[in-house]
Phi, psi and omega in degrees: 000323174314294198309332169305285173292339138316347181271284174304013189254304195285319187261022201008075175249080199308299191336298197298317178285351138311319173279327157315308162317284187313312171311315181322300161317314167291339205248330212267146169244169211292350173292326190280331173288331178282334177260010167263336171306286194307341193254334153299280151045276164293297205287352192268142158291144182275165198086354174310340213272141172089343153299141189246000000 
């Protein structure tokens, strides 16, 4: 699921990234937010972060 919303984080496809996120939510634990920071993270190019 991670790898799904880094993609869609990347291919900046708000829709797909609202629903994965919301799926995220129900199913995730605080270990899966540290490894999805990490891998948004990886995948933005830098200085990208916090930019639309």
């Amino acid at each position: 699921m991670i790898e799904a919303i880094t993609e869609a984080v990347r291919d900046g496809d708000d829709r797909t990234i609202r629903r994965l996120l919301t799926r995220f939510a129900e199913l995730a634990t605080i270990s899966d937010l540290y490894a999805l920071r990490d891998t948004l993270d990886t995948a933005l190019p830098p200085g990208a972060h916090g930019q639309r």
